[in-house]
N, CA, C and O atoms as a GROMACS GRO file, in nm:
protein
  236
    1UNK      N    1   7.276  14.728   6.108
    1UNK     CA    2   7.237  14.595   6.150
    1UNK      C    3   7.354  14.535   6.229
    1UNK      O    4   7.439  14.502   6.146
    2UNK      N    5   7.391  14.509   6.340
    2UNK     CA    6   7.438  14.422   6.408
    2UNK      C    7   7.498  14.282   6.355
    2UNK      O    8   7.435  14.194   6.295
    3UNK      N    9   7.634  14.283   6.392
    3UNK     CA   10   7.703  14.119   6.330
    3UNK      C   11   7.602  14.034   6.404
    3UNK      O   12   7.508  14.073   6.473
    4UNK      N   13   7.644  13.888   6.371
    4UNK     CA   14   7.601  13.751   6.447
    4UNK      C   15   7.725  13.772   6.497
    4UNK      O   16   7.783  13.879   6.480
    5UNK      N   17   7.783  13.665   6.569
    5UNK     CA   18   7.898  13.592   6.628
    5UNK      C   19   7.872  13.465   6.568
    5UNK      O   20   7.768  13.410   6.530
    6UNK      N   21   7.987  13.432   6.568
    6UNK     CA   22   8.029  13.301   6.502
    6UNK      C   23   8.112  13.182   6.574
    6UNK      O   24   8.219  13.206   6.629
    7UNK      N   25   8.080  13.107   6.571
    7UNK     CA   26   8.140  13.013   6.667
    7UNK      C   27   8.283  13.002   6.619
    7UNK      O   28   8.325  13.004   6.503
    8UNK      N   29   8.372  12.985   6.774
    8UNK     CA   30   8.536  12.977   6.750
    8UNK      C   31   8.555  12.863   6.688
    8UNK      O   32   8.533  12.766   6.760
    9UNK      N   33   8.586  12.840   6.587
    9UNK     CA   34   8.636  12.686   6.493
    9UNK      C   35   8.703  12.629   6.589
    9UNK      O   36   8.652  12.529   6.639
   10UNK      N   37   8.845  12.683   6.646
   10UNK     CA   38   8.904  12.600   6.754
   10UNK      C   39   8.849  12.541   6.869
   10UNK      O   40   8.784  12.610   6.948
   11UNK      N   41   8.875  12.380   6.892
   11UNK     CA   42   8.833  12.325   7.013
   11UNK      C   43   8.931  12.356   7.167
   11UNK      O   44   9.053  12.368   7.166
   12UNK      N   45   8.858  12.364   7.270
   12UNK     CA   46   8.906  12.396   7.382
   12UNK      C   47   8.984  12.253   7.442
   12UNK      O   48   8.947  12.148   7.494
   13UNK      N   49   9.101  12.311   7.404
   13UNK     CA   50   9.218  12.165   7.489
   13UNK      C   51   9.158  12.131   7.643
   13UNK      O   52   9.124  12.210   7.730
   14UNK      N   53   9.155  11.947   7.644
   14UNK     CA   54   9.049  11.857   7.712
   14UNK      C   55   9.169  11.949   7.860
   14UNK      O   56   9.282  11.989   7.833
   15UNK      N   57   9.101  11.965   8.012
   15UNK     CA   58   9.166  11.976   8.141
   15UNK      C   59   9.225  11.878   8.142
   15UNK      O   60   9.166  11.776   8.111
   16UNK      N   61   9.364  11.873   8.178
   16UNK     CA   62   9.434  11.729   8.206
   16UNK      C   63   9.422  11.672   8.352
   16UNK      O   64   9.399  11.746   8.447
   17UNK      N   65   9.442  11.513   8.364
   17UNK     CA   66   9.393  11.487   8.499
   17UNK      C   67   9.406  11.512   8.602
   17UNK      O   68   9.516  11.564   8.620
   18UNK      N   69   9.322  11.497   8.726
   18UNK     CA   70   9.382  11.579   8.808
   18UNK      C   71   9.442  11.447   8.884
   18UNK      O   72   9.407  11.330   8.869
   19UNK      N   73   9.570  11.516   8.995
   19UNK     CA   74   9.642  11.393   9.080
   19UNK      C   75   9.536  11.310   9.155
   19UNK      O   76   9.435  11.368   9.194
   20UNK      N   77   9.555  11.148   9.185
   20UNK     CA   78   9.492  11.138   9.253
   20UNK      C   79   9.555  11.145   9.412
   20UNK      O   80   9.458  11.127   9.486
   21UNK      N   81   9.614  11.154   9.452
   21UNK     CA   82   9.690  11.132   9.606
   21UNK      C   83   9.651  11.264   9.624
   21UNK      O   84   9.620  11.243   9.741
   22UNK      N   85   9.622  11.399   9.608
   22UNK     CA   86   9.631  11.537   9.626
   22UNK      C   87   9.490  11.625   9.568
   22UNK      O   88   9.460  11.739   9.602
   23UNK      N   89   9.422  11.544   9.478
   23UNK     CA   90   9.276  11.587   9.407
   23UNK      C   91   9.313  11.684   9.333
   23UNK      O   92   9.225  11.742   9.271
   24UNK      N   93   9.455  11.731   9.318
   24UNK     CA   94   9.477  11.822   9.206
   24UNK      C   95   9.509  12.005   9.283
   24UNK      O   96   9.517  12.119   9.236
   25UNK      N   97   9.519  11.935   9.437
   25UNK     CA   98   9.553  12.088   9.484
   25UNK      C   99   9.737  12.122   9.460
   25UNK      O  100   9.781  12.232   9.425
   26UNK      N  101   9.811  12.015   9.487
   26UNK     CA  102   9.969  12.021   9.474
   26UNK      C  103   9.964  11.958   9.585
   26UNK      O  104  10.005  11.843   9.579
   27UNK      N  105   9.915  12.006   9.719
   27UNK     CA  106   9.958  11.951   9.867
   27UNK      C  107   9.905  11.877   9.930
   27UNK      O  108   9.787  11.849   9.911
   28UNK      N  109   9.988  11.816  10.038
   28UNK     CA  110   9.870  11.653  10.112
   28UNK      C  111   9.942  11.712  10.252
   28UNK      O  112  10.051  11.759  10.286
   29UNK      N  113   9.818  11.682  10.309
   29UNK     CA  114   9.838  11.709  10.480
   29UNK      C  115   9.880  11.590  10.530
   29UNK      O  116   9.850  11.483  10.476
   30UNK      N  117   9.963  11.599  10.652
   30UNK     CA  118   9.997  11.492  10.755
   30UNK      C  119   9.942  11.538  10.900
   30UNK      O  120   9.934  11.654  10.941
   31UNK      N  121   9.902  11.408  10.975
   31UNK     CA  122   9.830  11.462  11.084
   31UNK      C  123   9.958  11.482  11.213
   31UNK      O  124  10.023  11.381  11.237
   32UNK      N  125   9.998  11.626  11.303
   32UNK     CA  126  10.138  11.573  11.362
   32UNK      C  127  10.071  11.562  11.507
   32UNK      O  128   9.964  11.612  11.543
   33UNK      N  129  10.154  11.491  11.576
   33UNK     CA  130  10.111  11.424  11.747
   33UNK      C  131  10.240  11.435  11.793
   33UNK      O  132  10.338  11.425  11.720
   34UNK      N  133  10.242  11.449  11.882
   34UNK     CA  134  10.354  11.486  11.993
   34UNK      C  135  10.306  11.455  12.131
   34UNK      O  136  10.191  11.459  12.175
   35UNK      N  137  10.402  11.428  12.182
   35UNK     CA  138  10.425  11.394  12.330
   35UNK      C  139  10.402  11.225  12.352
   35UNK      O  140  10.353  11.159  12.259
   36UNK      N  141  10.438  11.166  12.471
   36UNK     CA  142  10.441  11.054  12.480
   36UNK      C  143  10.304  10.942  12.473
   36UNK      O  144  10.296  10.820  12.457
   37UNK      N  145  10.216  11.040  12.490
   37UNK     CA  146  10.053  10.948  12.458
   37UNK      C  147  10.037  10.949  12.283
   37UNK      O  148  10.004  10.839  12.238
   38UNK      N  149  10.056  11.053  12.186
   38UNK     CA  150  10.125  11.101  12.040
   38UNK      C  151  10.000  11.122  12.048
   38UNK      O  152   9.921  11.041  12.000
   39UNK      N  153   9.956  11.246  12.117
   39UNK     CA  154   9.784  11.330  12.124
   39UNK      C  155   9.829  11.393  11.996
   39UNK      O  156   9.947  11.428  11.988
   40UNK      N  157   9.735  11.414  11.878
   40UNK     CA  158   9.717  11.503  11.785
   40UNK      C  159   9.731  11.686  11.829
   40UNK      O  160   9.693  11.728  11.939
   41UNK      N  161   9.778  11.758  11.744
   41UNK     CA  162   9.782  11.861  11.772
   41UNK      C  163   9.726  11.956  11.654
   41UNK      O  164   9.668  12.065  11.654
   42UNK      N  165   9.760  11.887  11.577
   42UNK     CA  166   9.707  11.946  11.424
   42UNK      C  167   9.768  11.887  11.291
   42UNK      O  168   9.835  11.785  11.276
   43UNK      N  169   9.734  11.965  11.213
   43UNK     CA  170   9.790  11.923  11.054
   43UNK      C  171   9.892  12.059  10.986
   43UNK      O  172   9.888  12.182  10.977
   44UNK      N  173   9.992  11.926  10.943
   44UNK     CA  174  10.112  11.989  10.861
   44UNK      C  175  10.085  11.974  10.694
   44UNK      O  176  10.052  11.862  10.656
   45UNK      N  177  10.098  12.083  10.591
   45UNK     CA  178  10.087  12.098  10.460
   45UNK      C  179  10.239  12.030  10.384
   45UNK      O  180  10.340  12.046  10.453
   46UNK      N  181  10.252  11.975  10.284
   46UNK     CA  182  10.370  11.975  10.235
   46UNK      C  183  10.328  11.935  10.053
   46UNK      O  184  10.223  11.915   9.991
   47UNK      N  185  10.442  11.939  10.025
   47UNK     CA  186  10.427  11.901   9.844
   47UNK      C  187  10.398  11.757   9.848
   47UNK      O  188  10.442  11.666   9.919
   48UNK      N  189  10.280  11.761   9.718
   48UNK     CA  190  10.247  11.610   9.659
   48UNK      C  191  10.336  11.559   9.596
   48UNK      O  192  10.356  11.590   9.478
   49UNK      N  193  10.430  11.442   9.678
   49UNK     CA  194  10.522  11.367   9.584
   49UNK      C  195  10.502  11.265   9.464
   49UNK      O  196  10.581  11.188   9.410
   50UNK      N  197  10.339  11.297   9.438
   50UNK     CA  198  10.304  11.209   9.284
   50UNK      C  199  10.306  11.288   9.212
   50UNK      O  200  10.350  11.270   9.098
   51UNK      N  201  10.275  11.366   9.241
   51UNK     CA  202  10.268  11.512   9.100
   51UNK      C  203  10.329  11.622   9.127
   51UNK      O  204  10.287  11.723   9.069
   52UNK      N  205  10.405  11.632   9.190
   52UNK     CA  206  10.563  11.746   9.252
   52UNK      C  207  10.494  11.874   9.219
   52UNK      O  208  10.540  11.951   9.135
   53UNK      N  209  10.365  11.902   9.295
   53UNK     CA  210  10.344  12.045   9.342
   53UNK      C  211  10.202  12.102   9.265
   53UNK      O  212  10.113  12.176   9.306
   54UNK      N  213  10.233  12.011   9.092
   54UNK     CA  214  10.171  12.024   9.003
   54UNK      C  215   9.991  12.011   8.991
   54UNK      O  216   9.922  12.094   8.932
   55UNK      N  217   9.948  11.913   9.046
   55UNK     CA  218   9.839  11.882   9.082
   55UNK      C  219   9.775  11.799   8.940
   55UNK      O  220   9.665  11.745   8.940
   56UNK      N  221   9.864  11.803   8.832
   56UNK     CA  222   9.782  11.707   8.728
   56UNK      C  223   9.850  11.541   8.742
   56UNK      O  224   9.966  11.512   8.771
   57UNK      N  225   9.730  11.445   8.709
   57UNK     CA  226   9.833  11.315   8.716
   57UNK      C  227   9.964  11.303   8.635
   57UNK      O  228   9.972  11.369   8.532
   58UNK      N  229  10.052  11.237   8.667
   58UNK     CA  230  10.194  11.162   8.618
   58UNK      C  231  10.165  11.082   8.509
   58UNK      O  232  10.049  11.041   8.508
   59UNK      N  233  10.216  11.058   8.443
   59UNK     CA  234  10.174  11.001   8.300
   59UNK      C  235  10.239  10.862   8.345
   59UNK      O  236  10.238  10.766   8.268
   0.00000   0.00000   0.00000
């Protein structure tokens, strides 16, 4: 005869929040422009300075 399974007694620790300035990726884009009209050219990646890379909120 085959076991049941039994449910894990332990609860699954809650996801902690995610950043809001970054949505929880680590990084925030800046848009860069150059030249004297400052025409867009594209987007630069860098670290989220609310949550230093981490992507969960700062307490």
């Amino acid at each position: 005869m085959a076991r049941t399974k039994t449910p894990n007694p332990e609860t699954p620790e809650p996801k902690p929040a995610s950043c809001e300035v970054c949505r929880g990726t680590g990084e925030v884009s800046r848009t860069v422009q150059v030249g004297r009209k400052r025409r867009t050219v594209g987007h630069q990646t860098g670290l989220c300075l609310n949550c230093l890379g981490s992507g969960e909120a700062p307490e």
